[in-house]
C-alpha positions in Angstrom: 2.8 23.8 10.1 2.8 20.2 11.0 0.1 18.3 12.7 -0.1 18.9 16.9 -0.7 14.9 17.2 -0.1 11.9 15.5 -2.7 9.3 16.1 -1.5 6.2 17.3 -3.5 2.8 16.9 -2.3 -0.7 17.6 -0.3 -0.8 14.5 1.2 2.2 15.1 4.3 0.6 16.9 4.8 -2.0 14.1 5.8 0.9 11.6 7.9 3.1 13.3 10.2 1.3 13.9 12.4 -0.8 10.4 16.3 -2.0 11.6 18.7 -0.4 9.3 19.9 -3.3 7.9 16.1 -4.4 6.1 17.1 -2.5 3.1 14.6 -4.5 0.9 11.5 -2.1 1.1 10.3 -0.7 -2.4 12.5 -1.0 -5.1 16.4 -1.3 -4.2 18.2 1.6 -6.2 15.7 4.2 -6.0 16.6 7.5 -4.5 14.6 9.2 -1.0 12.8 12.1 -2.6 10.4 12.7 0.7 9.4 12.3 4.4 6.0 11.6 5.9 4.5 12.0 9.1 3.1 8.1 9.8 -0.4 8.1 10.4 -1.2 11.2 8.5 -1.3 12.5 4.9 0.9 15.0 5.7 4.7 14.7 4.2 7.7 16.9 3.0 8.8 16.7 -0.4 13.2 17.1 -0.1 13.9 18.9 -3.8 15.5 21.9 -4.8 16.9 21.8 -1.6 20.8 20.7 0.2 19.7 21.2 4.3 16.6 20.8 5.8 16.3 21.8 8.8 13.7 19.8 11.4 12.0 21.3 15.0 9.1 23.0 16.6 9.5 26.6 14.8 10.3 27.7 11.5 13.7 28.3 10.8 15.0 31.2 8.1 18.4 30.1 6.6 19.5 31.1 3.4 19.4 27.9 1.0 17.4 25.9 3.7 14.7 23.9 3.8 12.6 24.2 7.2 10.2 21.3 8.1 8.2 22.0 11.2 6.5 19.9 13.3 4.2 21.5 16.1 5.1 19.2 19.0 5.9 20.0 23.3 8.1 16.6 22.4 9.8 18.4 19.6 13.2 20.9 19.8 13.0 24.3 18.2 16.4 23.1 16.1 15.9 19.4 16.3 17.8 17.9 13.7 18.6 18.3 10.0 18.4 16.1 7.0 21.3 17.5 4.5 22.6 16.0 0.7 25.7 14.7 0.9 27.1 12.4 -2.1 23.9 11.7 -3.3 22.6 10.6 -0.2 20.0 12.0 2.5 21.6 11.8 6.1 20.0 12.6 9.2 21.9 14.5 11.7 20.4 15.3 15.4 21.4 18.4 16.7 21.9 18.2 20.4 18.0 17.7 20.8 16.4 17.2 23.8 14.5 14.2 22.9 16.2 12.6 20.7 16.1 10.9 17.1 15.4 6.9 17.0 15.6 4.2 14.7 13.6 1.2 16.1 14.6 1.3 19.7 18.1 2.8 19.3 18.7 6.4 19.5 21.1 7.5 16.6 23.0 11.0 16.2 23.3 10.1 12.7 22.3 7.8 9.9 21.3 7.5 6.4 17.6 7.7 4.6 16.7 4.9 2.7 13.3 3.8 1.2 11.0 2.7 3.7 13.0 3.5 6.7 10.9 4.2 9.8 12.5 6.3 12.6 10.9 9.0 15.1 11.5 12.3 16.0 11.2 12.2 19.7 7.8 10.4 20.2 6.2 11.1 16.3 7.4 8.5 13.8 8.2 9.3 10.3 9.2 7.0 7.6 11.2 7.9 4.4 9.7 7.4 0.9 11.5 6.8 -3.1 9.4 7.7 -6.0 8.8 4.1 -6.1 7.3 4.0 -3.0 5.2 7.0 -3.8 3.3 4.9 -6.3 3.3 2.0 -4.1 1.3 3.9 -1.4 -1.3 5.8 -3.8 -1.6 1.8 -5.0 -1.7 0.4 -1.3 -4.2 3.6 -0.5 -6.7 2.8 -3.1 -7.4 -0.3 -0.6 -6.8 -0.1 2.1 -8.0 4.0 2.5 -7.2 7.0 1.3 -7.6 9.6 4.8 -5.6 10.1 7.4 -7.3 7.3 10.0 -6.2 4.5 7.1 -2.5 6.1 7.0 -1.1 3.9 9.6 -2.5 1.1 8.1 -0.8 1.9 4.5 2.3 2.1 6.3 2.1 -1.5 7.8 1.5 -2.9 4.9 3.6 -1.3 2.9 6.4 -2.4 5.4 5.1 -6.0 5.1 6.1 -5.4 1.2 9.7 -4.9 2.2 9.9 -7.7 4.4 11.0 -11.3 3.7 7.7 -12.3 4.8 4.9 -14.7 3.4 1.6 -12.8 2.7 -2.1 -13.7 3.9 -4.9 -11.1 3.0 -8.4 -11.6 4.3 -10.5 -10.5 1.7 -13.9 -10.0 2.0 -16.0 -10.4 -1.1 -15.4 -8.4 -4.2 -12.1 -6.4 -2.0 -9.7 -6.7 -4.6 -7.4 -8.9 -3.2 -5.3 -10.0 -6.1 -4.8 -6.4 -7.1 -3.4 -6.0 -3.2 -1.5 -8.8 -4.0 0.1 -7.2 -7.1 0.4 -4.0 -5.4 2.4 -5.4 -2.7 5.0 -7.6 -5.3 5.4 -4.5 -7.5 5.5 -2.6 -3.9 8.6 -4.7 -3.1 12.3 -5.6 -4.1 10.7 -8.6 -6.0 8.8 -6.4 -8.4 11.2 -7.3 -11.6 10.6 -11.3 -10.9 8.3 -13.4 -11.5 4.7 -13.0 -10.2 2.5 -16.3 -10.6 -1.3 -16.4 -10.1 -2.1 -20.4 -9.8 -5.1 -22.2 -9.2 -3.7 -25.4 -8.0 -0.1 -26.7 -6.6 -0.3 -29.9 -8.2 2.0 -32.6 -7.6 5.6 -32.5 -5.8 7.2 -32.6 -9.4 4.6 -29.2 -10.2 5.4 -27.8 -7.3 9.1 -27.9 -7.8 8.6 -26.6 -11.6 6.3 -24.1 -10.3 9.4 -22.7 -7.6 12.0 -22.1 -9.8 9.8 -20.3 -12.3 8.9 -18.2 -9.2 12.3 -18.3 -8.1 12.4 -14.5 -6.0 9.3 -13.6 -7.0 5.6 -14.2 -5.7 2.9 -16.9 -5.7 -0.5 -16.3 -4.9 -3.2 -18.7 -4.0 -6.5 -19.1 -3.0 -6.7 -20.6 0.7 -9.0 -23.6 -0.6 -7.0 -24.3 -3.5 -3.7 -25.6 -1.0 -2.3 -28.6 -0.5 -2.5 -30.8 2.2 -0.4 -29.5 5.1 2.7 -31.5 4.7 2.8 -30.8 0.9 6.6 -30.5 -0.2 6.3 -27.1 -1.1 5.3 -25.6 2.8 8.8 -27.2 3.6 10.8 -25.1 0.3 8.8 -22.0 1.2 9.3 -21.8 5.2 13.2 -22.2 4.4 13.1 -19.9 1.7 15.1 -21.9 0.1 14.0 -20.5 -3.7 13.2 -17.2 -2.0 9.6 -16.8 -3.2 7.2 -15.2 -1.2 3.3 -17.2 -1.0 0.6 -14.6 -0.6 -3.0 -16.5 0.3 -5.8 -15.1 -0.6 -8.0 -16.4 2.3 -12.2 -15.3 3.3 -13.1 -13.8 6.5 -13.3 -16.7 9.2 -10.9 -19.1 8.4 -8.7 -20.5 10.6 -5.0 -19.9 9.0 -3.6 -22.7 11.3 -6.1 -25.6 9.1 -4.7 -24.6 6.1 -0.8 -23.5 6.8 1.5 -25.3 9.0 3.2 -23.7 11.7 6.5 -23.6 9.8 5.0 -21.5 7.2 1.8 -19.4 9.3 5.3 -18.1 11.7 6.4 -16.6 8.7 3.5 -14.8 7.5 1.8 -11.6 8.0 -2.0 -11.4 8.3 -3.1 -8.2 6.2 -7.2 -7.7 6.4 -8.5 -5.5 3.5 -11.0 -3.4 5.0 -14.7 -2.8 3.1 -16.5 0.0 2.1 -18.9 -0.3 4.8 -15.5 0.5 6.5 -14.7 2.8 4.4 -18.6 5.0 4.2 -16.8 8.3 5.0 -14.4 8.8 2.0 -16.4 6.9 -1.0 -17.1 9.5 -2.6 -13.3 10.3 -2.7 -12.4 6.8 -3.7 -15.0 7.3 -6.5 -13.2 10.4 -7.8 -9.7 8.7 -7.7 -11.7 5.9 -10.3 -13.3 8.2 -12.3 -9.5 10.0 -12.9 -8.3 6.1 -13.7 -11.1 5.5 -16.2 -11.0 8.8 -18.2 -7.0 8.4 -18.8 -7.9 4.6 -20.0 -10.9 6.3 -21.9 -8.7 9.5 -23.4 -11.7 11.8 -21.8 -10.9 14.3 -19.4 -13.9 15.7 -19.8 -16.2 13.3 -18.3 -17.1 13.8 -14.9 -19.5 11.9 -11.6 -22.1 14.6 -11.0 -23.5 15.2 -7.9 -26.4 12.5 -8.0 -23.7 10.0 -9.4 -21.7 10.6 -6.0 -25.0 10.4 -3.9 -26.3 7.3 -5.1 -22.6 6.1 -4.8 -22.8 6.9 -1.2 -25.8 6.0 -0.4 -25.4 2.0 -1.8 -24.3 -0.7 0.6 -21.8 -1.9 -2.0 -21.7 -6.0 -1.0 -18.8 -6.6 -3.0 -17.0 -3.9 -2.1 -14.4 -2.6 -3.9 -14.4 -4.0 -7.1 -18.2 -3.7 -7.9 -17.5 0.1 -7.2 -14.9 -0.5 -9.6 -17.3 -1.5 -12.4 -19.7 0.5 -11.3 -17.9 4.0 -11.9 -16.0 2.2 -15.2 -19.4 1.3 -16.9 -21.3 4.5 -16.0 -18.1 7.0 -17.6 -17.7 4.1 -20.6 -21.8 5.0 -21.4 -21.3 8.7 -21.2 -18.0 8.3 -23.7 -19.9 6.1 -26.2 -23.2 7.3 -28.4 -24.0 3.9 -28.8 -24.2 1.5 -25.8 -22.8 -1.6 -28.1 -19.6 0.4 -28.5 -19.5 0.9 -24.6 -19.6 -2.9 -24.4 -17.1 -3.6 -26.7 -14.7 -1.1 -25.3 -15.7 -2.6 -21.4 -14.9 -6.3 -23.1 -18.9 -7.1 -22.3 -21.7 -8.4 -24.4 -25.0 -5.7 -24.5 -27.2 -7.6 -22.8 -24.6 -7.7 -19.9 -24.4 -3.8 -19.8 -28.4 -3.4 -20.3 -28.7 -6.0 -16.5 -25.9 -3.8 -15.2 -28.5 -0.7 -15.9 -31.4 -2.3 -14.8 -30.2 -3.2 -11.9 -28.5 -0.2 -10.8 -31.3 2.3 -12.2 -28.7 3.6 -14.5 -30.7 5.9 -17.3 
């Protein structure tokens, strides 16, 4: 059965609803292989299947899928979502409440990646294999349980847009990962993507365009250019179609270092931190600890229960990535007799790794 409620936040109305014609989410050619219920974890894989049928109860039809949704808002035989071509289409079956895509309610249309519609009042939004791994990338983040899910979804939308990109990161969150997450997240993950530390001069800045040309540049917020630099003028237009992500701290003003041309364009994406986050660290540990024992070849290696309690009991001040290390040194020290050997494999001197145990307590 399908959730009674979806929550709904402030965001909630800013990703359920994506115009048919912004096809750019995810990655172009990639194929609709499920549904999910925004602002849950709770989605419907479509395989094996030609007809799925969607309402309130569940429905017994030989070679159909049934996908219920326990909702007053919802019909008994709402609509279906059936193969045809090679292609998902949505179909509404005389419902009483209707199927809608933004704000226009549609008897029919197709599924594409990323596309947001609702089911009377609870939103859904279509998902590729590509987009699969973009939100189990976006969810590492920005929050893995269901309160976060709404959240993913915004931001994975803001992937699919042609949009420019600031995240307010606090420290240690991660940000250029996010910022990598969200290029390989979107249509521009086979073009460039360009980390730079300075714009340079208007010749640079040009250069540094058409390498980027469809791609991404990131930036930190203290590294730009005056205001009326050349480039703000290239990038508002779009005229190379590169997208700027900034990388900017909490409390700074975005209007001191973008000008209005450009900060009209962009989205505003805060990372949350793990003070944020308290509830489901232990979770986000485990999801590490899988990443680090693939890298490592060691399935076998585990976070026992006083690994996860001093894990959830630490304030973590630089968030995500110190839990990062954290849960990469402590596996790489249980995989490796000798401790030089886990340094050499974690690309640190010793005496690096013997300060990270002292000052963790780590035995």
């Amino acid at each position: 059965m399908g959730p009674a409620a979806v929550p709904q936040t402030a965001m909630s109305q800013g990703t359920a609803s994506l115009p048919p014609q912004e096809r750019q989410s995810w990655i172009l050619n990639d194929a609709v292989v499920g549904i999910r219920i925004v602002g849950t974890s709770f989605d419907y894989v479509l395989a094996g299947r030609e007809l799925y049928w969607i309402g309130r109860t569940q429905i017994h039809e030989h070679g159909a899928g049934s996908i219920v949704i326990d909702n007053p808002h919802v019909s008994d035989r709402h609509a279906t979502i059936e193969l045809r071509n090679g292609r998902w289409i949505v179909f509404d079956r005389d419902s009483r409440n209707g199927i809608f895509v933004g704000d226009e309610r549609r008897t029919m249309f197709e599924l594409v990646p990323g596309l947001s519609f609702r089911i009377a009042s609870i939103p859904l939004v279509a998902y590729s294999e590509g987009g699969r791994r973009a939100r189990a990338q976006m969810q590492r983040y920005f929050g893995l349980g269901d309160g976060f899910q709404v959240t993913v979804e915004g931001v994975l939308r803001a992937a699919g847009e042609r949009r420019h990109i600031a995240l307010i990161e606090p420290p240690g969150g991660g940000a250029l990962a996010v910022a990598r997450a969200l290029h390989d997240a979107s249509s521009r993950a086979t073009w460039p993507f360009e980390v730079v530390s300075t714009l340079g001069t208007e010749r640079e800045q040009r250069k540094l365009l058409d390498r980027a040309a469809y791609g991404t540049i990131v930036i930190p917020a203290d590294a730009l250019p005056a205001r009326k630099a050349p480039i703000f003028d290239w990038l508002a237009t779009w005229s190379h179609q590169v997208r700027l992500t900034v990388i900017v701290p909490p409390g700074t003003r975005l209007a001191a270092v973008l000008p209005e041309s450009l900060l009209t364009g962009t989205t505003i994406i805060p990372i949350p931190t793990l003070a944020e986050r308290r509830s489901e660290l232990g979770e986000l540990a485990a999801h590490l600890r899988n990443d680090v024992c693939i890298r490592l070849g060691r399935m076998d290696l585990d976070l026992t229960p006083p690994d996860l309690r001093a894990i959830e009991a630490r304030a973590w001040p630089e968030n995500f990535r110190e839990l990062e290390a954290y849960v990469e040194r402590l596996l790489a020290l249980r995989a490796f007799p000798k401790q030089a050997h886990a340094a050499k494999w974690l690309g640190v001197v010793p005496s690096t790794l013997v300060a990270w145990k002292h000052k963790y307590g780590v035995e």
